[in-house]
Every structure is written in C-alpha cells, then in structure tokens.
C-alpha positions as CSV (number, residue, x, y, z in Angstrom):
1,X,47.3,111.3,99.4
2,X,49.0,112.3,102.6
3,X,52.8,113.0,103.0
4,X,54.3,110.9,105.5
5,X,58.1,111.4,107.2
6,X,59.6,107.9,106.2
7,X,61.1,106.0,109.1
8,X,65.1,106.2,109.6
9,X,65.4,102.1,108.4
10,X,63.8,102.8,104.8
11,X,65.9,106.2,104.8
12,X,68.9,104.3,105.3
13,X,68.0,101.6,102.6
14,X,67.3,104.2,100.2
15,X,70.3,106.0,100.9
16,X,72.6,102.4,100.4
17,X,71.4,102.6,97.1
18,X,73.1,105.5,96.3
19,X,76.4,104.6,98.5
20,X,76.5,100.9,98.4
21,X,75.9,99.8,94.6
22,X,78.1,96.4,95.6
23,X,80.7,95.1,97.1
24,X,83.4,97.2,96.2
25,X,81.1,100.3,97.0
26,X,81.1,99.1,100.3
27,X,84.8,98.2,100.7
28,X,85.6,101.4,99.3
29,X,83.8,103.4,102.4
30,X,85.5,101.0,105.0
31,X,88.7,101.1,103.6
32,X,88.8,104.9,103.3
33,X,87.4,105.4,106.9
34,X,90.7,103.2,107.8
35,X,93.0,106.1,106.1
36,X,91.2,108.9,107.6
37,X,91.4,106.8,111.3
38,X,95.4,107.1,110.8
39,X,96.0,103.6,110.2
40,X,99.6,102.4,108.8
41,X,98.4,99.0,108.3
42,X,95.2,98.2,106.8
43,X,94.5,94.2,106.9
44,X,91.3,93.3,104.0
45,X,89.7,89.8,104.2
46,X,86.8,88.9,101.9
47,X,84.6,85.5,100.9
48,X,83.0,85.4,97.6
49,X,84.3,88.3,96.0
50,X,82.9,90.5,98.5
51,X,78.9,88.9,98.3
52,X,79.5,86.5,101.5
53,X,81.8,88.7,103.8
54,X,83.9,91.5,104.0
55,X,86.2,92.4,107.0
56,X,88.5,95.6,107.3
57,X,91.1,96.0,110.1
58,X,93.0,99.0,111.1
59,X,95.6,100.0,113.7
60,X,94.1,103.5,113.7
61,X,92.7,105.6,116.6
62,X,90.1,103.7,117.2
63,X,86.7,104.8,118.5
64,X,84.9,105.1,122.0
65,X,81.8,103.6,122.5
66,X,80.2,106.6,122.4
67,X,81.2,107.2,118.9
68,X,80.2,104.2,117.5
69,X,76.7,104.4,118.3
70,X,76.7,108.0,116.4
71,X,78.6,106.5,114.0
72,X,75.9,104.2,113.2
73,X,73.4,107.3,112.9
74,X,73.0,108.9,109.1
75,X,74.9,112.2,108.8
76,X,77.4,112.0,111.7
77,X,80.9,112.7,111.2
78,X,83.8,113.2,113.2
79,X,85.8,114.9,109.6
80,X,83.9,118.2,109.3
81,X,84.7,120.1,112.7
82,X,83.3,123.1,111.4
83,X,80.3,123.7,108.2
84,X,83.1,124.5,105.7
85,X,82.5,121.4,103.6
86,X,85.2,122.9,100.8
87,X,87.9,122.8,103.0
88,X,87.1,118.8,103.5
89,X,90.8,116.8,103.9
90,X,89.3,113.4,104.4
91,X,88.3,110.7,102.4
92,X,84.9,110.4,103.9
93,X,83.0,113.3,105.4
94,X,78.9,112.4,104.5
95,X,78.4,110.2,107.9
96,X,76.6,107.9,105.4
97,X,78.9,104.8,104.8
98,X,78.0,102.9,108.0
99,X,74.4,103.2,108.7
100,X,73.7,102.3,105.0
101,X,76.2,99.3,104.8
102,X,74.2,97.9,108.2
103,X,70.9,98.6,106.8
104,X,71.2,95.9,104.1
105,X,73.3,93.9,105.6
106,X,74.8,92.0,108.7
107,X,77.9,94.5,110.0
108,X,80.0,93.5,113.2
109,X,82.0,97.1,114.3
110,X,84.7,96.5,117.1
111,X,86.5,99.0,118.3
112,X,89.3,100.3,120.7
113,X,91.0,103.8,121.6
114,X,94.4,102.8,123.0
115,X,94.8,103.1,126.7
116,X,90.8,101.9,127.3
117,X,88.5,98.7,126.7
118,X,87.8,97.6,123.6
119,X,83.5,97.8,123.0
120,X,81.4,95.7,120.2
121,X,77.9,96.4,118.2
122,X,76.1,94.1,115.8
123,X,73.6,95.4,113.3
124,X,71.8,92.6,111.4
125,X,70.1,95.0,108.5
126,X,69.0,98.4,110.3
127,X,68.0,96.8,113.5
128,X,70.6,96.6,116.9
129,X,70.8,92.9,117.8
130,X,73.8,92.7,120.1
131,X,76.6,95.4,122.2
132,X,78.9,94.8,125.1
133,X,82.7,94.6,125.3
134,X,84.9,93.0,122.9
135,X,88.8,92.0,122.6
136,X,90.9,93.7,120.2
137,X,93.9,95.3,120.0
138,X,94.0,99.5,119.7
139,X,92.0,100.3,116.3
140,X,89.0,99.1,114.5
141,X,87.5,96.0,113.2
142,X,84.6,95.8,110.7
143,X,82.8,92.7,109.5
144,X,80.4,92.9,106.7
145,X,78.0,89.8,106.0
146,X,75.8,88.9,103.6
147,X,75.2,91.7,101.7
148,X,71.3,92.5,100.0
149,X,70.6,88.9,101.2
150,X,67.1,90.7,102.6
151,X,67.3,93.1,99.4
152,X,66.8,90.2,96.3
153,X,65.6,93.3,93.8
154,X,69.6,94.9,94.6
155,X,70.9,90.9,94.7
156,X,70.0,89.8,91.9
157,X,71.8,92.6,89.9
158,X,75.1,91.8,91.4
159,X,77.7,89.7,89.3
160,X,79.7,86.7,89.2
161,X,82.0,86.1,92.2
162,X,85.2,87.1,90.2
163,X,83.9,90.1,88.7
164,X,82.9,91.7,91.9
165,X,86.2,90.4,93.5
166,X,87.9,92.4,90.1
167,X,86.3,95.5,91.4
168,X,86.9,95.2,94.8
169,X,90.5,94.8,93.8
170,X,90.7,97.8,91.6
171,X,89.4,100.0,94.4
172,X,91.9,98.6,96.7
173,X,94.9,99.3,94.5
174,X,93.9,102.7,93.8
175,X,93.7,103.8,97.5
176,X,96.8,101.8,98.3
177,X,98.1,104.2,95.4
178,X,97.2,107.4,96.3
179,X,98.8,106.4,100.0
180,X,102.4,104.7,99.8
181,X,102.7,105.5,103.4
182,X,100.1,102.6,104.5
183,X,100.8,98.8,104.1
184,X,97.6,97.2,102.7
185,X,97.3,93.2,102.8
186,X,94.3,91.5,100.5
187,X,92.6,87.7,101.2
188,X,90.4,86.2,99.5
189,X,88.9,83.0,100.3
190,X,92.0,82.5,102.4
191,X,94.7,83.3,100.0
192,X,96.8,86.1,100.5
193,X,96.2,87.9,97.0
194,X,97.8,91.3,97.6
195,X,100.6,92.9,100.0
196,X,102.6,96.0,100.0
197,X,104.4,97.2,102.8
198,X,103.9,101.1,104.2
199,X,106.5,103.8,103.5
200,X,106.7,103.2,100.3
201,X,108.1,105.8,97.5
202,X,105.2,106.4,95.3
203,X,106.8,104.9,91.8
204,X,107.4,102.0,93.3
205,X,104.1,101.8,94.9
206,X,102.7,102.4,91.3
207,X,104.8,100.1,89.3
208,X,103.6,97.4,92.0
209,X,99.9,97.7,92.1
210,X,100.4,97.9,87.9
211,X,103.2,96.6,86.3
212,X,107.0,96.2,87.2
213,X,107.4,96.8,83.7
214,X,106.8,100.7,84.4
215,X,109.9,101.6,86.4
216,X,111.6,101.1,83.2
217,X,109.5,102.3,80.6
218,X,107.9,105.5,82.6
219,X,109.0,109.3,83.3
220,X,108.2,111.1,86.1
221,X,105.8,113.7,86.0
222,X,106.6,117.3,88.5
223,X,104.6,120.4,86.8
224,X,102.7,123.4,88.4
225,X,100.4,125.6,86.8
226,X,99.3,128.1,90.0
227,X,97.3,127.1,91.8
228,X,97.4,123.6,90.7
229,X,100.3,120.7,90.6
230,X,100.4,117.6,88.6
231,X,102.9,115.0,89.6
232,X,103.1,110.9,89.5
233,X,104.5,108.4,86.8
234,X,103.7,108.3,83.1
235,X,104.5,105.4,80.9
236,X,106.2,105.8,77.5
237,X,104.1,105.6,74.5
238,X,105.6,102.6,73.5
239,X,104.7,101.1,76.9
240,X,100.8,100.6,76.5
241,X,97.8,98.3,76.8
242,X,94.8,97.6,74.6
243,X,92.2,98.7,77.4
244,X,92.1,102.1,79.9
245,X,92.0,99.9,82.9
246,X,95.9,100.9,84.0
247,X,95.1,104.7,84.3
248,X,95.2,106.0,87.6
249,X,93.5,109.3,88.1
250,X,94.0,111.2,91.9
251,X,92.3,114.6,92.9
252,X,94.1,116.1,96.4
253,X,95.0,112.0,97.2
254,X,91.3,110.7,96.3
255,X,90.8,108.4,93.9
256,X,88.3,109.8,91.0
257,X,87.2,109.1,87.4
258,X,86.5,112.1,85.6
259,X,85.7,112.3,82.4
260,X,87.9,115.9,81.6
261,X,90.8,114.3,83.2
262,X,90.3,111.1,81.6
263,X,90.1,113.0,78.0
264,X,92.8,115.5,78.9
265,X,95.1,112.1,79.1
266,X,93.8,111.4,75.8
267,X,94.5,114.2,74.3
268,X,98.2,114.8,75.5
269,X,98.8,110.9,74.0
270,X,96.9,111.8,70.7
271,X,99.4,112.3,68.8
272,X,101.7,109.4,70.1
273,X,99.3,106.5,70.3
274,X,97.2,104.5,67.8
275,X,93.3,105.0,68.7
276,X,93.0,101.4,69.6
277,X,95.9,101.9,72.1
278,X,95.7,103.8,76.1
279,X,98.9,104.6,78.5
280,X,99.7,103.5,81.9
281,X,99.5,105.9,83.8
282,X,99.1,107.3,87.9
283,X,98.7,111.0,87.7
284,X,98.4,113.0,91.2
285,X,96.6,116.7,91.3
286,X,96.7,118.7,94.5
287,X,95.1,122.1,94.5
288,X,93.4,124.2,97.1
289,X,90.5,122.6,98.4
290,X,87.8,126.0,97.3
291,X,89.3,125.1,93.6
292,X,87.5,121.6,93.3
293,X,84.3,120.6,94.9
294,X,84.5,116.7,96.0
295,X,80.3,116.9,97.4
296,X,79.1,115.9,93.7
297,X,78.0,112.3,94.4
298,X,77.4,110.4,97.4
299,X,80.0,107.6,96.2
300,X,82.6,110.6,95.8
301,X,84.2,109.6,92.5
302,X,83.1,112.3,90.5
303,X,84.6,116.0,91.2
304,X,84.2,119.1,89.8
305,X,86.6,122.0,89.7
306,X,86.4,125.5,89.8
307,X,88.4,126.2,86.2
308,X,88.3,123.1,84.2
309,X,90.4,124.6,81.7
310,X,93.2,125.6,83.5
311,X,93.1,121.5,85.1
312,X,92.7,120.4,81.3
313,X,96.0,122.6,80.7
314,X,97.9,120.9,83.8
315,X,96.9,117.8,82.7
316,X,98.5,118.0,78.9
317,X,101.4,120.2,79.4
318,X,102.4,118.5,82.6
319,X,102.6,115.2,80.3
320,X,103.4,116.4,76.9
321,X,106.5,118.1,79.3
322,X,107.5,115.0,80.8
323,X,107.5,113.2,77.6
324,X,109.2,115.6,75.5
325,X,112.3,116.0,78.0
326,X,112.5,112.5,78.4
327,X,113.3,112.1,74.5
328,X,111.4,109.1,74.0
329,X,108.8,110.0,71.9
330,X,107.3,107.5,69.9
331,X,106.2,109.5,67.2
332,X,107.1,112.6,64.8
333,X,104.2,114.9,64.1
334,X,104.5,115.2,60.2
335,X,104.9,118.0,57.4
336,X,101.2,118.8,56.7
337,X,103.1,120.2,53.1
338,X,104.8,116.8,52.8
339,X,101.8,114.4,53.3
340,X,99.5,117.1,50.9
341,X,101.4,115.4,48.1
342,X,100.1,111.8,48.8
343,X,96.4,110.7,48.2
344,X,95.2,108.0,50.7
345,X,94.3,104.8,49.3
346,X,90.0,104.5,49.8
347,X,89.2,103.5,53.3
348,X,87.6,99.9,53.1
349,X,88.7,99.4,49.3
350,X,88.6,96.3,47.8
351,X,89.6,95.2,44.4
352,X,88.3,92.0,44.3
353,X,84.7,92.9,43.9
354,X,85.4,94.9,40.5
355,X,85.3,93.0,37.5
356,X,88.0,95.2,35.6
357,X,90.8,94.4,38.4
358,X,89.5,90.5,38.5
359,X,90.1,90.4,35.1
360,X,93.5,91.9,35.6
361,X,94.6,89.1,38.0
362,X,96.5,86.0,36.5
363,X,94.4,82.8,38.3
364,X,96.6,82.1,41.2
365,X,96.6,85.6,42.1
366,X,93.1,85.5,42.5
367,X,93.7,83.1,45.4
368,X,93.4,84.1,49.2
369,X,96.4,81.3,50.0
370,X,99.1,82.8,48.2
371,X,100.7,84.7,51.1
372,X,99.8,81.6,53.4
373,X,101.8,79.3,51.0
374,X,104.8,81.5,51.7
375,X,104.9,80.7,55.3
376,X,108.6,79.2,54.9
377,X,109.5,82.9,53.8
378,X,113.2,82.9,51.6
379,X,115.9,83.9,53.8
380,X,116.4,88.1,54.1
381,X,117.7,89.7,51.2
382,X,119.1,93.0,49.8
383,X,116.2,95.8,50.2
384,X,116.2,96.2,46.3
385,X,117.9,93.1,44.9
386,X,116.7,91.8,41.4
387,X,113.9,89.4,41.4
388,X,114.2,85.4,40.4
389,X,112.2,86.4,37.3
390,X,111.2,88.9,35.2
391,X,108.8,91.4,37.0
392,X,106.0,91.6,35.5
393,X,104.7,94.8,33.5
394,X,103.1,96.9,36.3
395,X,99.7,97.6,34.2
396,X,99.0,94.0,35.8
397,X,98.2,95.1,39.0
398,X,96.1,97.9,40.6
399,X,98.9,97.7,43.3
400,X,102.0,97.4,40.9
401,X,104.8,95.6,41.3
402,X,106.5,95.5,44.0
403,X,110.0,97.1,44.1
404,X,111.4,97.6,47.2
405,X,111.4,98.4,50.7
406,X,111.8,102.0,52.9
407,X,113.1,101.9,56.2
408,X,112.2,97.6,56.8
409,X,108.5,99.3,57.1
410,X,107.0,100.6,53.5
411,X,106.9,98.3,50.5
412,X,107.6,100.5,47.4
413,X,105.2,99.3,44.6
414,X,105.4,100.9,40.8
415,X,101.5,101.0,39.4
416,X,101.0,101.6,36.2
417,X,99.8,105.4,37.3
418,X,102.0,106.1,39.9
419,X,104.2,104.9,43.0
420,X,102.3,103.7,45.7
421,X,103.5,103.1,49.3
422,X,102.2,99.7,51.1
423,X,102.3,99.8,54.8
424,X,103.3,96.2,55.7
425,X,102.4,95.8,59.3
426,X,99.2,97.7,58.6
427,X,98.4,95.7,55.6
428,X,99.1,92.2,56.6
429,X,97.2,92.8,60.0
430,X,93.8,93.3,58.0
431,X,94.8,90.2,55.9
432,X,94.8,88.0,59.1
433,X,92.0,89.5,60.3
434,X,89.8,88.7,57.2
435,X,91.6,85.3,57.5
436,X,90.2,84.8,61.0
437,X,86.5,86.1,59.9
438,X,86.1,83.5,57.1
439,X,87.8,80.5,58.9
440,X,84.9,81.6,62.1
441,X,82.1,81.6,59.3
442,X,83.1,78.0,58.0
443,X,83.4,76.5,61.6
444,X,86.5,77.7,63.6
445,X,89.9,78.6,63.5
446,X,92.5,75.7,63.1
447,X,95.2,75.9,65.7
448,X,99.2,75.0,65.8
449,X,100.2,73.0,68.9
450,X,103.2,74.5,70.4
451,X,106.5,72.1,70.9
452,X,106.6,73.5,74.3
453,X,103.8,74.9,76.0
454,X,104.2,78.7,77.3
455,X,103.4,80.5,80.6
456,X,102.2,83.6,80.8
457,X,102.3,85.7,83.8
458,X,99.4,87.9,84.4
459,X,97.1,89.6,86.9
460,X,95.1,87.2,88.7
461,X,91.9,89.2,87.6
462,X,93.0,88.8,83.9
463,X,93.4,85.2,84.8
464,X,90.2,85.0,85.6
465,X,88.7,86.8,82.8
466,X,90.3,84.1,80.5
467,X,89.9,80.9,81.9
468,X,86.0,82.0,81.7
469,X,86.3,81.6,78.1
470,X,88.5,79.2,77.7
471,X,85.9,77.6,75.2
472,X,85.0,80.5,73.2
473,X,88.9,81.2,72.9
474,X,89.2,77.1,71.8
475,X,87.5,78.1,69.2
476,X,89.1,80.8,67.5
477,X,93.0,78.8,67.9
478,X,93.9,79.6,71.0
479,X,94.2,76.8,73.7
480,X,94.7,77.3,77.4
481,X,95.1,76.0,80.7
482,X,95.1,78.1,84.2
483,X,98.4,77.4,85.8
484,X,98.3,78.6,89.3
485,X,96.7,82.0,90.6
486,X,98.7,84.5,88.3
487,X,99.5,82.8,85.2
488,X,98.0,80.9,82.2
489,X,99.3,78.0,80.3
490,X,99.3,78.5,76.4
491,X,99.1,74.7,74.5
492,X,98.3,76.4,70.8
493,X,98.0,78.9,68.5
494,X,96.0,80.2,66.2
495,X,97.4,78.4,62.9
496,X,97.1,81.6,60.5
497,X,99.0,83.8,63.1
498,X,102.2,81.9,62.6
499,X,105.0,82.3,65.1
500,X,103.3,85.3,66.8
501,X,103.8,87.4,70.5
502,X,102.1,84.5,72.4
503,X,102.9,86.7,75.5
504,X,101.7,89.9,74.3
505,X,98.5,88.5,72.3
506,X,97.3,86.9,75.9
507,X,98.0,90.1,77.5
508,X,96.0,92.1,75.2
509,X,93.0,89.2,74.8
510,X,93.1,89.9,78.8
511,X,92.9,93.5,78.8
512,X,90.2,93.0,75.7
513,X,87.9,91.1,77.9
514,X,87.7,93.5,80.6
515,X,86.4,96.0,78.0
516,X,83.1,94.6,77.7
517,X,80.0,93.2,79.8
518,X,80.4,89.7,80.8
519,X,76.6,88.9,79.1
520,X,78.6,89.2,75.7
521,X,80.1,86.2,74.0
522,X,83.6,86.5,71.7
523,X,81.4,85.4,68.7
524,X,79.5,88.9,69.3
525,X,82.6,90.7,69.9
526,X,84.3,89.1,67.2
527,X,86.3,92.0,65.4
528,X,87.5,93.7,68.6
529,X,89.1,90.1,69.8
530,X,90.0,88.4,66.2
531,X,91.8,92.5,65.3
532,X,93.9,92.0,68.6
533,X,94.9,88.1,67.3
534,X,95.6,89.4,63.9
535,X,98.1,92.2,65.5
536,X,100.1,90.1,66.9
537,X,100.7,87.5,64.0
538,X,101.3,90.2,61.7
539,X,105.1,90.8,59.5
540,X,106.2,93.6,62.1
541,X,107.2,97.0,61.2
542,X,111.8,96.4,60.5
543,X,111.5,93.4,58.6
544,X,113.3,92.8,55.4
545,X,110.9,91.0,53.4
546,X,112.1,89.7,49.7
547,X,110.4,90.6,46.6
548,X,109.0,87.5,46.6
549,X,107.1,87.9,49.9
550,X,106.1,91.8,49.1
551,X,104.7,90.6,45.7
552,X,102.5,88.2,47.5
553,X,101.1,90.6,50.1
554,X,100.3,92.7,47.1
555,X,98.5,90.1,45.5
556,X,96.5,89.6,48.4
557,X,95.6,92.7,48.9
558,X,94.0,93.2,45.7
559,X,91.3,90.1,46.7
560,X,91.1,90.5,49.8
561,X,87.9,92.8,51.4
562,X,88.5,96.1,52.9
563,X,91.9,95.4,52.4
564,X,92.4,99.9,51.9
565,X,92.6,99.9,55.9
566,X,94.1,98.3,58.9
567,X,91.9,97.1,61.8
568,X,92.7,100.8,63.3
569,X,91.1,103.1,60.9
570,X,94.4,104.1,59.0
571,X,95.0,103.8,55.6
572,X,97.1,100.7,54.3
573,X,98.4,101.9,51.1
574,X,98.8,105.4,49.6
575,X,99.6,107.2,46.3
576,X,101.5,109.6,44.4
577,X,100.5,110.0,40.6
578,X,102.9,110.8,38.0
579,X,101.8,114.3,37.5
580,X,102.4,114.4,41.2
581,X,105.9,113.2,41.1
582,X,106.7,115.2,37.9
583,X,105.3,118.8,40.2
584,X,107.8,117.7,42.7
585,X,110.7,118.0,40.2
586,X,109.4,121.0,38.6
587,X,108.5,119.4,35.2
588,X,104.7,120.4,35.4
C-alpha cells in the first residue's frame, strides 16, 4: 500500500474534529478571535442552539482582504509574530479555527479595516463559492450555517437543541468573565437571552453571569506566591450548589478546566463543605507565560504548568486565606482527642432486620408512620422538659429514650449501655429518603397541592432542564409549569416532604439534572434526585423539637433501613459507653 499526501479539504475535516466537536466548539473560536481583534462589543446571534446558525459580530480591527483569504488557510496567524509559542498572549494562536469551521460547514466572513471598503467570502464546506465587496461597518462579521449537515457520522452525535444551546451559553459566560472590559449581547431564536455592558468591575461581572446572590455571600480573593497570583471572588461555604457547574477556572485570562485546579478547589473547601456540596466560585491565575504551556490541545482548554505544586499551593492558601480573614467559616475542624471518645454508629445499620431488636419494639413502634402521624408537631417546648408520661425504661430501645436536645441540632438519647447522640437533620433526611424509595416501588409519590402556587426564578438553562422532565418529576410529587423564559411554576409538593424549601429544592433538582447525560431517566437516577427531595423536607439543624417528636424519630430509626447514615455518607447517630463516660471522670 502506497502513502499518499491527503488533500487540504480532508486535512481540514480531520482537523474540525479535533477543534470543532459542536456548536459551542465553534462559537468558542469565533468569539475568542473577536477578543484578540480588540473588540469592546461583541454581538452573538444563534438558531437552534447553535445546529442551524451561528453569527459573531465585532467592532474590532477588522481584516483586509488579503487577510482573510490567509485566514481561511490551516496554520496562519496573525498572533504569533515571532516562533516563541510560550510567550503566546492571545486567545487563539493555531490558525486552525476558520478553515475547519468552513470545511464542514457553510461560513459567511465580512470584514472591514476602518478607513477602507469592506470585502466578503463564502465557504460552503471547504470549497470557495462566492467573494467581492460587502457593507459593514469597521470590524468583522461571521455567519456559520448548517453545521455537519454534509458530515451525518459527526451529526448524528450532536444533542438536543437546548443542550447544545446550554453549552454554548456556558462558553460565552466564561469568556465574558475573564474580560469585564467587553460588552457581550446573546440571541437565540430572536430573543435577547444575555447582555452585559463593557467596563465592567470584575465581581460584578461574576455575580452577573452566576448569581446576584454572590456579592453578598463571597470574599474576594488577592494572593501571590512568586511567580504566580491568584485573584477573583470566592463564595462562602454556606453559599453553595449541588453540582460544580458555578466554578469558574481562568489561566492568564483563558478559560480552562483542569483537573489540579479543579481538585485544588476541592481540597481548600474539604474541610468546610459536605461531599455532596461544590462552591461558587471565579478564580483568576496570571503567571509568566514560560511557567504554563497553553499548546496541549487543539481546543485549548487543558494547560499544563511548569510546577504544579507550587499552582496547587496558590490555589488553597489563596482560598483558605480569603476565607479565614473573612471570619465566616462554616465549619470548626474538631479535637481529634475529643471525637476518639465516641464510637460511630455502623454505616448502613439497620435494626429492623434483627429479630432481638423487633422483638424489643412495642407494635406501633414497629410502624414506618409513626413520625408521619406527627406531622401537626406540639408547639416548641423547654429543651429538657418532662415528658406527658412516664419514659419508658431505656432497655426498650437500641436507641434509648430520648432525653433531650444540644444546641437545637443533637437529640440526647439514654440506651441502656450508654448515651447516644442522634443527629436530627442527618437522621430525618435518610427517613424521607427511604420514604420516597418505597412510595416509587408501590407506584409514585403522592403530592400536596399548594394554596398558592410558587415561582421560582432560575437560569433559563435550568429551566430548560426541568420542564424536560416535567413527567418524570410528576411522578415523584413535584408538579410544574414553565412560567416564562427564566422561571418555573411550582403547583405541588411532594406529600412526605411537608412544608419544605420549594425554592431551594427546585434549584438543587436543577443543578442535579445537569449532572448527568440526558439518555438517563430520574427512575435510573433515583437516589441522587429523591436524596436532594429528602434534604430539603427534612427537621433542619436549630429546631426545638419536643420529646414527643424526638421519641418518634427514634422509633423510626430503629425500622427503618440504613437508617446508621445520612444520604451523605456520615454517620446519623453515635455512642459513648458507660465505661467510656466513667474514663472521662476518672472512675476507671
């Protein structure tokens, strides 16, 4: 078999598959050959999430003729003057964006240097169908059509409208991010779906591409380790979603998701987050440009630099600084010798399935409803007041009996061996969830109507991700309605989550179903999307419960499956023997 030098329209083809995986691949090159251009205004139109048509305008410098036919040619650049490719200060510096975008597609460039005419080329996929002169004001012009409609094998793996529209979004926002300076304007399918104005500071910018929640609850981030600098806007800990898609990651202003940058964040939150939980964040890193090499893939979204330990470093001191001089930390790191004391409660315990704690149980103990008949909980009273009867002897129940509260959080329990310590957030959150499994096995979850119908506000691309399971959602209690472009109506609850966050449970179920593939129903993801229900309809952390209702959480407890741990891993109960108690007073 002979070797053959492949012509320059299959070269291009092959190299789109690399640079232009979909429609936000290929807004992403346009967008960022506006920035480099010097535009202050960058104007984005697009038709079917990005499938049917894409168009870019800039008020940039423009190009001459000349330059756009070279522009069109793989591997020329006007942003590497020289052959030191480490010094690169651009966005884009491959010369591979256009010709690949035209080769499998139909791509329209117009452009104008001010102070001459304004010239026009059309390539219909790879091949020159039309130039000559064209109108436009001073800058640039690109329309993208039809993309892979000659490449069905790349079509076909595209996704739905929205999705690709969600992505194109995203890529938007992060480069209207990392450049407050520009104004950026979003339309899609004629509606004006995203505008900031230029000269922005950058917290503001941040707070609204994200959430105007995070001028509030953020702290700003200013901290050098030579030759590094780390600076942007970190959330507090107690401002946080259910899914990573609000982290914001910039390497010398370029947009990048790195995986040691990614788990550095994670790392400096460890400690201050639940596992389930991720920050919002926008973190900025400028650096020499010899320290970090941007030529590691053709899309440019991976980097790699020179000491990735010294970045790591940066990266969690910067924020563990900001956080700890801020004063709002959201969570005490505690006494290793203190916690040695306690024995966790078994992950995943259950005491239902053992015949000697059945036995134990009077009869209506050994039903699931008992804390559900307490809906209409007794009105709040003294954290250690005497019960309506006599307690029963604590030999009863594995759990005890309860006795009182710590700090509206801990339910204080005396067992016949010891003192154990209920978590009560922790512990009625797996009870709902177990709720929510059984009532899906039998059929469904009933719902509560709600006297007046709720609006939530959200993202039009979280919209979008719920009213395409508005079914699946029916069926586990939770009925809505889309009510304009960035909001969603909420008709009823879930009837075992009680009066629950309505507002923060559609948030989360939002930022839950960008988490995984669209192919996936809720019934597959059940646990991930039932565990966020059963959070928010949970007795919160600071509530006075009576004994009444801690005796009956107990009790449910002991029946209930896996009923050791919360739907985050962590223990629900722990305890301290007598012998335990009696070392701590020196009588052993």
């Amino acid at each position: 078999m002979s070797i053959r030098r492949l012509p320059e329209h299959l070269v291009n083809r092959i190299a789109a598959g690399e640079v232009v995986e979909r429609p936000a691949s290929a807004l992403k090159e346009l967008v960022e050959n506006a920035v480099d251009a010097g535009a202050s205004r960058i104007a984005i139109a697009l038709s079917g999430g990005g499938i049917g048509r894409i168009e870019v305008i800039d008020d940039g410098c423009g190009m001459s003729p000349a330059d756009m036919a070279l522009a069109l040619e793989r591997h020329a650049t006007s942003k590497l003057p020289d052959d030191a490719i480490e010094q690169v200060a651009t966005l884009g510096f491959r010369g591979e964006a256009l010709p690949s975008i035209a080769s499998v597609a139909r791509l329209t460039l117009e452009s104008r240097v001010r102070g001459t005419d304004g010239w026009s080329r059309i390539v219909d996929n790879g091949r020159l169908e039309w130039e000559g002169p064209g109108a436009l004001p001073p800058g640039t012009r690109i329309l993208v059509e039809h993309l892979f409609s000659r490449v069905p094998a790349r079509r076909k793996f595209l996704r739905s409208e929205r999705s690709e529209y969600a992505a194109c979004i995203d890529v938007v926002k992060r480069l209207a991010m990392a450049r407050p300076d520009i104004g950026f304007t979003v339309e899609h399918d004629g509606r004006r779906t995203l505008n900031v104005q230029p000269d922005e500071d950058r917290p503001a910018r941040v707070a609204g591409l994200t959430d105007r929640g995070l001028v509030d609850n953020s702290v700003a981030v200013d901290y050098a380790r030579r030759p590094a600098r780390l600076g942007g806007v970190a959330g507090l800990p107690t401002f946080n979603r259910g899914v990573a898609d609000h982290q914001f990651l910039f390497v010398n202003g370029r947009p990048v998701k790195d995986r040691l940058l990614i788990g550095a964040v994670r790392a400096a939150y460890q400690d201050l987050l639940a596992r389930d939980r991720h920050p919002v964040l926008a973190l900025f890193i400028d650096l020499p440009g010899e320290e970090v090499d941007v030529n590691v893939h053709p899309a440019k979204t991976e980097v790699r630099f020179r000491d990735p330990a010294n970045i790591r470093g940066l990266i969690v001191g910067g924020l563990r600084h900001a956080l700890d001089s801020a004063g709002h930390r959201s969570a005490q790191r505690p006494s290793a010798a203190a916690l040695g004391n306690w024995q966790p409660g078994q992950a995943g315990a259950s005491f239902a399935g053992t015949a000697p704690f059945a036995s134990m149980l009077p009869p209506q103990s050994r039903q699931s409803s008992v804390w559900e008949e307490r809906a209409a909980f007794a009105p709040p009273m003294a954290r250690a007041e005497a019960a309506d009867e006599t307690p029963p002897p604590a030999s009863s129940f594995p759990l005890g009996v309860a006795r009182g509260q710590v700090a509206a959080t801990y339910i204080v329990a005396e067992a016949e061996d010891g003192l154990v310590l209920i978590d009560q957030h922790a512990a009625h959150e797996r009870l709902v969830l177990e709720r929510m499994r059984k009532a899906m096995a039998n059929g469904g979850v009933a719902c509560q109507a709600l006297l007046l119908p709720e609006v939530v506000e959200l993202e039009e691309v979280g919209c979008d991700r719920l009213e395409g399971r508005i079914p699946e959602l029916a069926e586990m209690g939770l009925e809505l309605e889309r009510f304009g472009p960035r909001a969603v109506l909420v008709r009823a609850m879930p009837a075992v989550l009680g009066n629950g966050d309505v507002r923060g449970l559609v948030a989360d179920l939002a930022d839950e179903l960008g988490a995984f593939d669209e192919a996936l129903s809720l019934k597959e993801r059940i646990d991930h999307v039932a565990a966020t229900m059963a959070c928010h309809g949970s007795v919160r952390a600071g509530r006075i419960l009576s004994v009444a209702e801690m005796s009956a959480l107990l009790r449910e407890m002991e029946v209930t499956p896996h009923s050791g741990q919360c739907n985050h891993g962590r223990p629900t109960w722990v305890k301290m023997s007598h012998s335990d108690i009696e070392k701590l007073f020196g009588r052993k």
